[in-house]
C-alpha distance (Angstrom), angle and dihedral (degrees) to the residues before:
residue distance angle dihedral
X1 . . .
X2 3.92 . .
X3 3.35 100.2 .
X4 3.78 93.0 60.9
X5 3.99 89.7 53.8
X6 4.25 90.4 41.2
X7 3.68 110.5 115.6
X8 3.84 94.6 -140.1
X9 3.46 128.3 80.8
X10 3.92 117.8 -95.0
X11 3.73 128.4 -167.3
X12 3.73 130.5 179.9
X13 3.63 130.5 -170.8
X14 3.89 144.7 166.5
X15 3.44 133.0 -97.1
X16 3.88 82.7 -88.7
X17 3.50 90.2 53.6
X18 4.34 93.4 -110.9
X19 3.82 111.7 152.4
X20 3.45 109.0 -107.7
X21 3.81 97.0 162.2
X22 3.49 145.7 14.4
X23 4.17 133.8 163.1
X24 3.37 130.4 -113.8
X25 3.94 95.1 -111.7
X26 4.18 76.9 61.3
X27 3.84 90.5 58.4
X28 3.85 93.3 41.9
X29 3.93 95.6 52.2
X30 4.10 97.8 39.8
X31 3.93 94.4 34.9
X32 4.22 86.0 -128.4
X33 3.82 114.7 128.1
X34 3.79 119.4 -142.7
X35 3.23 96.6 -100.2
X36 3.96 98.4 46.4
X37 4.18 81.6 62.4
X38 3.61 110.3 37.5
X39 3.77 113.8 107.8
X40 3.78 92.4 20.6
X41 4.20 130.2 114.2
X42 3.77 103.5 -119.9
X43 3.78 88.6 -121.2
X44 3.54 89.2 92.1
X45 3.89 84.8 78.8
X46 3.53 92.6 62.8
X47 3.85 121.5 126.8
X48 3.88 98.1 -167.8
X49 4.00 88.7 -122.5
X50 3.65 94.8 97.5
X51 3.95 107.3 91.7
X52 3.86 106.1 -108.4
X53 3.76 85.4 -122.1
X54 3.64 97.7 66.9
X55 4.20 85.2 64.7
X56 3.79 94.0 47.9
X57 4.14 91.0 46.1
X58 4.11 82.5 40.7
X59 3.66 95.4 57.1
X60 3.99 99.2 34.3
X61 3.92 78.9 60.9
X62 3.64 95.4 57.5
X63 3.37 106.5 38.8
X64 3.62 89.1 60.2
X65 3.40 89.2 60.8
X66 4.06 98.9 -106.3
X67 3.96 128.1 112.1
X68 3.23 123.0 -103.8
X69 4.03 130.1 -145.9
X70 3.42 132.2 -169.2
X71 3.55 154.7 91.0
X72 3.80 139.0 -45.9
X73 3.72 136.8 173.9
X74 3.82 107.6 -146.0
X75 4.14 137.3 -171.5
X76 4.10 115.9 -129.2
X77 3.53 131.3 -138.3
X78 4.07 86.1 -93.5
X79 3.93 98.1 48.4
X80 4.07 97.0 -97.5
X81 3.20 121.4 139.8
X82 3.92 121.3 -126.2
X83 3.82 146.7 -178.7
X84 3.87 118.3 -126.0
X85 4.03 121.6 -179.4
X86 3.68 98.7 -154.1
X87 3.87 129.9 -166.7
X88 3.43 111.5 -172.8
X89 3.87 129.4 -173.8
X90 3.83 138.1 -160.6
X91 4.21 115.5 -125.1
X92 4.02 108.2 -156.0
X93 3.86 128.7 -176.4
X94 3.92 128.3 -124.7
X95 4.21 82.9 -77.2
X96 3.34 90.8 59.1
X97 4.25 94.5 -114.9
X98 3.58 113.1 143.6
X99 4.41 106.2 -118.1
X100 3.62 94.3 166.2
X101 4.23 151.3 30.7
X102 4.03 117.0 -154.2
X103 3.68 107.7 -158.9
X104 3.86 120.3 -163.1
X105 3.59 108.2 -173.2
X106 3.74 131.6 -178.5
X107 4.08 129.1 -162.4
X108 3.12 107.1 -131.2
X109 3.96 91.4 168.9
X110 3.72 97.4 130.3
X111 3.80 93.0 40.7
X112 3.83 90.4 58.0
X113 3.97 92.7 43.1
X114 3.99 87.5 50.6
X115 3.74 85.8 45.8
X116 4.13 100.1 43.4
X117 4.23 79.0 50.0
X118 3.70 96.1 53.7
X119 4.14 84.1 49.2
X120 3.68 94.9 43.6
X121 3.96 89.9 50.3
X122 4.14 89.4 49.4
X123 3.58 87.8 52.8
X124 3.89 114.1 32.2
X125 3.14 143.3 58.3
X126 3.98 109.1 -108.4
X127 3.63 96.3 -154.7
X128 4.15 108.3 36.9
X129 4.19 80.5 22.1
X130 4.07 75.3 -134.1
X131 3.79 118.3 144.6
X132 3.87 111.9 -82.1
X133 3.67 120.3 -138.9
X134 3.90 96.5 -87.8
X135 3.79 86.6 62.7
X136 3.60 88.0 45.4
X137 3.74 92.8 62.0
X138 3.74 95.5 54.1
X139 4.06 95.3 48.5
X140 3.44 92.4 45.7
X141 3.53 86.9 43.9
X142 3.73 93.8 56.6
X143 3.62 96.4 37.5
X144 3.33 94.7 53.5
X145 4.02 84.9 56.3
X146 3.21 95.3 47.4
X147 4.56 87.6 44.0
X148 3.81 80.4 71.8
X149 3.66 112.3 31.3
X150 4.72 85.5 59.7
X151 4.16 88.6 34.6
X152 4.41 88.5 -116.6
X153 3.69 129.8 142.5
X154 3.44 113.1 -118.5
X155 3.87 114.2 -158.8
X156 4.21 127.7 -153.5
X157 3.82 115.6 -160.1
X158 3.59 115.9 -171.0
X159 4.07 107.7 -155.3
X160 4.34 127.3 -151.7
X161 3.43 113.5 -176.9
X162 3.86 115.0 -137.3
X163 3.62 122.5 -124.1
X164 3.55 97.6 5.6
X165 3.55 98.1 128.4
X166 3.55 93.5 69.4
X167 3.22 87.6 61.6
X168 3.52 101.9 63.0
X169 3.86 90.1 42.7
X170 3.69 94.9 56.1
X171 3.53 114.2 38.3
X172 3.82 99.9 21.0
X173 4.21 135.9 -97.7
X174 3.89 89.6 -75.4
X175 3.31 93.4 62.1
X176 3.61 94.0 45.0
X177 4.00 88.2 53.8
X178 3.70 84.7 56.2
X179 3.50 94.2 61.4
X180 3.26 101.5 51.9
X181 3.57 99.4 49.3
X182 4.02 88.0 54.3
X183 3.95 85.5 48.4
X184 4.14 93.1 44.8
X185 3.77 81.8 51.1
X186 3.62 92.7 44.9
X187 3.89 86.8 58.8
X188 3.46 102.8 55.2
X189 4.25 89.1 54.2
X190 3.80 88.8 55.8
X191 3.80 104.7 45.3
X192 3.62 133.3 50.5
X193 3.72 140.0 -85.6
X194 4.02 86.4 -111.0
X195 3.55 93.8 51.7
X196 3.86 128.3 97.0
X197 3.56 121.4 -136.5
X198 3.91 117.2 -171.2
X199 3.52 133.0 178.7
X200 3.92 109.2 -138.4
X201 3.69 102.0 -169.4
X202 3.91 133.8 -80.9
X203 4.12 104.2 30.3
X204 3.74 82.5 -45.1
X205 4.27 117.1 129.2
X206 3.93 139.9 166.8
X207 3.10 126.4 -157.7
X208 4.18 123.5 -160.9
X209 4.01 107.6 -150.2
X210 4.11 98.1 -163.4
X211 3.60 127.5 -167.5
X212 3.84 103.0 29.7
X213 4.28 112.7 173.0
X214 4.20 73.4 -157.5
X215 3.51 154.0 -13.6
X216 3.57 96.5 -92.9
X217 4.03 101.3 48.8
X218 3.96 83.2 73.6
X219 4.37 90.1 62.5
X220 3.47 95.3 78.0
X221 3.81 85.6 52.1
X222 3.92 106.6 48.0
X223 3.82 81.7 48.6
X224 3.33 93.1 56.7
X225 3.91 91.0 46.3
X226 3.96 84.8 49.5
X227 4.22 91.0 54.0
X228 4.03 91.9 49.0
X229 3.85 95.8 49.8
X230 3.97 91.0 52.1
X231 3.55 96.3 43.8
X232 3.99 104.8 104.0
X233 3.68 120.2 -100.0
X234 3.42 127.4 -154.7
X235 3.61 136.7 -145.3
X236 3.87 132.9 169.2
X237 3.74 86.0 -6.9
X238 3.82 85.2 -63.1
X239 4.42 108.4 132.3
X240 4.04 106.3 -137.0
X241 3.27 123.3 -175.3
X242 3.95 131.6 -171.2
X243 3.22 142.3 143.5
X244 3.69 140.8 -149.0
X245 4.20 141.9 -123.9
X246 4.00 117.1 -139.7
X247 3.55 122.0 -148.5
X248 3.94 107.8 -165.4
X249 4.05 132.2 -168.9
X250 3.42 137.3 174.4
X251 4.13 141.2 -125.7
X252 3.12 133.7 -107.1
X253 3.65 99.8 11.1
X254 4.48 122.5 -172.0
X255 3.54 79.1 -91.5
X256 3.59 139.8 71.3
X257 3.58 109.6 -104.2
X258 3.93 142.5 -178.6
X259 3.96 139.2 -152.4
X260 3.74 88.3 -100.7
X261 3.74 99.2 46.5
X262 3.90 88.7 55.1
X263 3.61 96.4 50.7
X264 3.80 90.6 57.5
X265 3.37 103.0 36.2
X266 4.37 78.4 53.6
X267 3.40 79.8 49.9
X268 3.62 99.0 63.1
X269 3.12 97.9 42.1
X270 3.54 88.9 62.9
X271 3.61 89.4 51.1
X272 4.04 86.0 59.4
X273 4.08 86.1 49.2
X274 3.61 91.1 56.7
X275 3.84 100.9 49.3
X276 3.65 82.9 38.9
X277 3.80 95.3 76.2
X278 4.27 99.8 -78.9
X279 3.91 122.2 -110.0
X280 3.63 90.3 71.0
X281 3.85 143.3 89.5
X282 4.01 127.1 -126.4
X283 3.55 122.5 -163.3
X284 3.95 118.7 -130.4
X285 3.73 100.8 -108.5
X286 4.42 101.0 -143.6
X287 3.65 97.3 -171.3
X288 4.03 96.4 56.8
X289 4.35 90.9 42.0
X290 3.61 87.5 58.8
X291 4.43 93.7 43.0
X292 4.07 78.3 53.1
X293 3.78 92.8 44.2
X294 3.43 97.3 54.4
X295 3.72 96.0 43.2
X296 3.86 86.4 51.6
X297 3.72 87.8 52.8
X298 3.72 99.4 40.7
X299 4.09 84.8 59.9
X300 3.94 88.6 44.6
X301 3.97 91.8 52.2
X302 4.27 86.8 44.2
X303 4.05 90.7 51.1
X304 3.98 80.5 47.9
X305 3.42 102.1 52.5
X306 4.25 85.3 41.3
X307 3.59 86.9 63.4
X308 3.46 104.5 34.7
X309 4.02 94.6 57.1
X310 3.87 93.9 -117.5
X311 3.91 90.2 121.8
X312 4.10 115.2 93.8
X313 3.53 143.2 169.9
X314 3.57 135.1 -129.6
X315 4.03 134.5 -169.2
X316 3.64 131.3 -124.3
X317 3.58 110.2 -162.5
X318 3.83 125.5 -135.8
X319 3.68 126.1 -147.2
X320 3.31 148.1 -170.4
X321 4.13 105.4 -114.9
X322 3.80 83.6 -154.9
X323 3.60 102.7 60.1
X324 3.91 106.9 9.2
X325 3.89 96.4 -119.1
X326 3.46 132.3 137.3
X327 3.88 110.9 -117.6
X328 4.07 98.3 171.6
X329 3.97 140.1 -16.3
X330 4.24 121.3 -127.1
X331 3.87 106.6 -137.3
X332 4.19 104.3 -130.3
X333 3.54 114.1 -160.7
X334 4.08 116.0 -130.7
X335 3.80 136.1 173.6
X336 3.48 120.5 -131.1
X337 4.28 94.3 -149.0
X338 3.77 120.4 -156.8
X339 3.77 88.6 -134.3
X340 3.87 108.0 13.4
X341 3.78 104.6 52.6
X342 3.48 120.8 -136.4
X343 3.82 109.5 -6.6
X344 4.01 126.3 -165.3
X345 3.50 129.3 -129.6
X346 3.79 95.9 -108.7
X347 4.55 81.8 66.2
X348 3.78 87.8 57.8
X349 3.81 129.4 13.2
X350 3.47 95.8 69.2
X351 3.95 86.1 70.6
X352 3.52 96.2 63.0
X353 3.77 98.2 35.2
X354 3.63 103.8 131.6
X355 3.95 99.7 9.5
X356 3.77 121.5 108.9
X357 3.96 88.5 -114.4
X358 4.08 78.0 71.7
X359 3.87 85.6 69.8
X360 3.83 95.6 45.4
X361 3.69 95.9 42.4
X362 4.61 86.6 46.6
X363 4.21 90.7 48.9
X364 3.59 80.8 52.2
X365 3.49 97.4 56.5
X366 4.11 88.5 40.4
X367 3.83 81.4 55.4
X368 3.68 101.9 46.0
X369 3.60 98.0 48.4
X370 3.78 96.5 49.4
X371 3.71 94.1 50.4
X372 3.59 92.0 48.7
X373 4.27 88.8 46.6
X374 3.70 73.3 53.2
X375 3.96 99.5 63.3
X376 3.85 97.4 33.0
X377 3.79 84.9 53.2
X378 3.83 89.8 53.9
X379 3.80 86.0 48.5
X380 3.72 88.5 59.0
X381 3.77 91.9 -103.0
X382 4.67 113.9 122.9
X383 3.44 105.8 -177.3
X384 3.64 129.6 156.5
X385 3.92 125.5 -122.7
X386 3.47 132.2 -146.3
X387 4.37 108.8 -150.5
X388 4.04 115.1 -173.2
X389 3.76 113.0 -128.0
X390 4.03 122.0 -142.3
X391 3.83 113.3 -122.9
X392 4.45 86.2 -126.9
X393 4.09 85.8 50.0
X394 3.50 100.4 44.2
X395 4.08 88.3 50.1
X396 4.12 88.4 42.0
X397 3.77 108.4 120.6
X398 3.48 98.5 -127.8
X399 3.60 100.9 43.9
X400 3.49 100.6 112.2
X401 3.89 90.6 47.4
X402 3.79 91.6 53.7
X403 4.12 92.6 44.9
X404 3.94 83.0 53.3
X405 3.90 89.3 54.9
X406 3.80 96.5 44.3
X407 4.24 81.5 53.0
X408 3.44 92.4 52.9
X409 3.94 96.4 40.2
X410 3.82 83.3 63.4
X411 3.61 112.1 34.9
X412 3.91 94.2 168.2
X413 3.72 92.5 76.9
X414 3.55 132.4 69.6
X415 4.02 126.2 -116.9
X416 3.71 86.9 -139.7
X417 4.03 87.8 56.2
X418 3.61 89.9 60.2
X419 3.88 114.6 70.6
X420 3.76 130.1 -176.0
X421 3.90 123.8 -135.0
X422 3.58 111.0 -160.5
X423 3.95 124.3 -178.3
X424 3.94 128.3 -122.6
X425 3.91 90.7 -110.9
X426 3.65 98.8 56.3
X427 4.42 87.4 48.9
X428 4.12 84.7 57.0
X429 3.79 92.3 50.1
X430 3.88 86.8 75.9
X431 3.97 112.5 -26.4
X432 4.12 85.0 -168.4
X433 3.51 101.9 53.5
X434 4.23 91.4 39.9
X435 3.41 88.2 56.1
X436 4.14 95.2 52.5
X437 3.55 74.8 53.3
X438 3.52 105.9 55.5
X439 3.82 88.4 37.7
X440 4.07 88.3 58.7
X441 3.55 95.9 43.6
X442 4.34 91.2 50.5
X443 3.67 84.1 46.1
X444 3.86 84.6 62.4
X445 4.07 84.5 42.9
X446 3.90 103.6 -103.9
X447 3.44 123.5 135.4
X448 3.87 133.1 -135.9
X449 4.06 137.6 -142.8
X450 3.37 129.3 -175.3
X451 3.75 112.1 -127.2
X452 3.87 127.5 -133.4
X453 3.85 89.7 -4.9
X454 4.07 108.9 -164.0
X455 3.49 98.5 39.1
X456 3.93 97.1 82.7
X457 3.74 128.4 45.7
X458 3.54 87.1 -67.7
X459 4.02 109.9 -170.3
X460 3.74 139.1 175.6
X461 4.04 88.6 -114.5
X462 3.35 82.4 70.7
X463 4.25 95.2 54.2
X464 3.49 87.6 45.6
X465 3.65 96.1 56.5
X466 3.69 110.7 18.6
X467 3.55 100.9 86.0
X468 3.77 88.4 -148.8
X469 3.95 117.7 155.7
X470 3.44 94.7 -161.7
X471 4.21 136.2 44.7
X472 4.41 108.3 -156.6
X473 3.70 104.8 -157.2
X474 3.85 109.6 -142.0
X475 4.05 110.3 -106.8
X476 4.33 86.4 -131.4
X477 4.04 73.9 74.0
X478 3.48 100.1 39.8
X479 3.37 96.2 50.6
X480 3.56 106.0 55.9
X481 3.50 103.4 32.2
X482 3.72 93.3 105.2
X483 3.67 97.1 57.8
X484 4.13 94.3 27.0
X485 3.78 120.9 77.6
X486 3.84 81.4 -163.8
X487 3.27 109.4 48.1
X488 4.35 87.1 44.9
X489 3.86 85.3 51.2
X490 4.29 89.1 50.5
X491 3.79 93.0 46.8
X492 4.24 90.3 41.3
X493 3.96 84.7 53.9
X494 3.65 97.6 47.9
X495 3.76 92.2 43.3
X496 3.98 82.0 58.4
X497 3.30 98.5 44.2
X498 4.16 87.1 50.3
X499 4.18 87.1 57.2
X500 3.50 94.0 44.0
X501 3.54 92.6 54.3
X502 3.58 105.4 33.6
X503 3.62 102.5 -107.8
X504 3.97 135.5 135.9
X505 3.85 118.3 -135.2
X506 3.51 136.3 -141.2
X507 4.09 121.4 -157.8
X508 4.11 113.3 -148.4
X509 3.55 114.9 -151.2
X510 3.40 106.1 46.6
X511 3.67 96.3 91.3
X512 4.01 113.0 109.1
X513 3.67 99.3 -120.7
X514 3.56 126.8 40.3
């Protein structure tokens, strides 16, 4: 008979599921002889690993007359455990009553160990046998669900240990395994059975701290953590001792956060641990990451609307109370937002204040307003204009070279149309090396104001060598100096000062729209 030669397994039962037959490849795989079966329900193979569902679906199959496939994890005769992919089919008579199942069953016990291998390795570890960061993901995934679902704070601690490079260098990579083994070990004996320790690569770890009733119930933990990694360890008889920096953040946050964004921001906080002094944790501090953020991004959108044209300039005039005429223009920068309108300076410059896009955003000023001189002079229209000068630019090694190409790239206007206004602060940076600069740049024929004089630590060092033409008087002067005694006497002094030393004035504020 073929079925006694067939090298897969073959069961066949009743309608009340009693073995009435199995084949020898059946004996030789589970170890039980024909005999030793015959009579019995098949259940008494069961290992109680296979999920009690499996049976229910497996029999709800059957009895309606269908054949079922699947999977089931069995016990043989000697204890083992092993893997059977089973197909198994209802026999009916000419009445359509079922009289007999016809199992064909397959062992697929080395396919499954190959396959829960291939899994581990995708998920562990090999050497610590730690989760890797894959498994990370998904637990911090989960926990994080689960963070919000009970209202806890879930924490995520990214670990570095200290020194541990000169371990591998000294007494080889084996060695080095060593130790981290003993410190993956060490790990699991400090935390708890709901924590996940994972081994990230190199002597790098994180650690997810779940079900936190606050931030500070975790302390007593990370110090703990901190204790075990500087502890010696020993290996070979050799003494080693490191230590290790914590980087610690926090869930949920204001923001919207994911698995990835926790792990770095853990990360940097680590980062802060180690230039702190090492041996030591730092928590991730949300409220200043998203201050830096938004700075970052405020210079991003600025570069953005740089190259995208949206930045523009408009003139102020200034004029001669006297006679009503207009004796020069002030270019005033102004962003032409997608969604805002028309934004001032004041919305933002102070962004970029002290970043190099400072410089590129100032030559583009410089360039603006001398190719617009350019086509009013064409028109028949030579006015001067006044262009305001970042401290970083000012101080920018090559910013007399690039004034001197701007000059050239618009020969039709004058250097001594173009003049510079420069504020107190940037003159304090380094009053010697602003005034090589303003000495290069008059060479070239441009002149110089100093903006919102009064409201610094304005000096007469800096009349006598500033070679400024022109003083501005800052408008919180001008303003009040009508109803202040003060402010009258400040803009009375500085008028003095301007006649003693030779220098016209300008008053801000006066202008009819601000």
């Amino acid at each position: 008979m073929a079925v006694e030669q067939s090298p897969v397994l073959v069961m066949i039962t009743d309608a009340q599921a009693r073995i009435e037959y199995v084949n020898p490849h059946f004996s030789a795989v589970i170890g039980y002889g024909r005999e030793e079966v015959i009579g019995k329900n098949p259940r008494f193979l069961q290992s109680g690993q296979t999920h009690p569902e499996t049976y229910r679906q497996l029999w709800d199959t059957l009895t309606a007359g269908q054949i079922w496939a699947g999977e089931l994890q069995n016990r043989r005769k000697d204890g083992c455990l092993y893997w059977e992919e089973t197909r198994i089919s209802p026999i009916t008579d000419e009445t359509g009553q079922i009289t007999h199942y016809v199992g064909i069953k397959f062992d697929i016990t080395d396919q499954k160990g190959r396959q829960e291998h291939l899994a581990y390795l995708a998920h562990y570890d090999v050497l610590t046998n730690l989760p890797n960061r894959l498994l990370l993901a998904d637990r911090l995934h989960q926990h994080m669900a689960q963070s919000l679902r009970h209202r806890q704070r879930l924490a995520v601690a990214f670990l570095d240990l200290d020194g541990f490079k000169s371990i591998n260098d000294t007494y080889g990579h084996d060695t080095g395994d060593a130790v981290l083994v003993t410190i993956g070990r060490k790990l699991r004996l400090v935390t708890r059975d709901a924590d996940t320790i994972a081994r990230l690569g190199g002597d790098e770890f994180a650690l997810v701290l779940p079900e936190l009733s606050s931030t500070e119930e975790c302390v007593p933990l990370l110090q703990r953590v901190l204790n075990a990694m500087s502890s010696s360890i020993y290996i070979g008889g050799q003494e080693f001792a490191v230590t290790a920096s914590l980087g610690v953040t926090f869930y949920p946050q204001a923001e919207d956060v994911d698995g990835d964004q926790l792990l770095r921001q853990a990360d940097q906080a680590m980062y802060q641990a180690k230039l702190a002094g090492k041996n030591r944790y730092h928590l991730f501090d949300a409220e200043q990451d998203r201050s830096l953020r938004g700075h970052h991004e405020s210079i991003e959108n600025v570069q953005q609307a740089l190259a995208h044209g949206e930045l523009e300039l408009h003139y102020q005039p200034k004029v001669t109370l006297r006679t009503g005429q207009v004796i020069s223009v002030e270019a005033l920068i102004r962003w032409r937002h997608p969604q805002r309108g028309l934004l001032n300076p004041g919305a933002f410059l102070p962004a970029i204040e002290g970043h190099p896009l400072a410089v590129q955003v100032g030559n583009w000023v410089i360039c603006q307003a001398l190719a617009d001189a350019a086509v009013w002079q064409a028109s028949g229209l030579t006015l001067p204009i006044s262009v305001n000068v970042f401290a970083y630019q000012l101080l920018a090694p090559d910013f007399v070279e690039h004034l001197d190409q701007f000059l050239t790239d618009h020969p039709s206007v004058s250097p001594e149309q173009l003049e510079l206004e420069i504020l107190e602060s940037a003159v304090r940076r380094d009053l010697a090396q602003v005034s090589g600069v303003m000495e290069k740049c008059r060479a070239l024929g441009i002149r110089f104001a100093l903006d919102d004089f009064g409201t610094g630590y304005s000096s007469l060092n800096y009349l006598k060598h500033l070679l400024a033409e022109t003083l501005k008087i800052d408008q919180s002067f001008v303003h009040d100096m009508l109803e202040d005694h003060d402010d009258l006497a400040i803009v009375e002094g500085i008028l003095g000062l301007a006649k003693a030393f030779r220098r016209q004035v300008v008053a801000e504020g006066v202008d009819a729209t601000p």
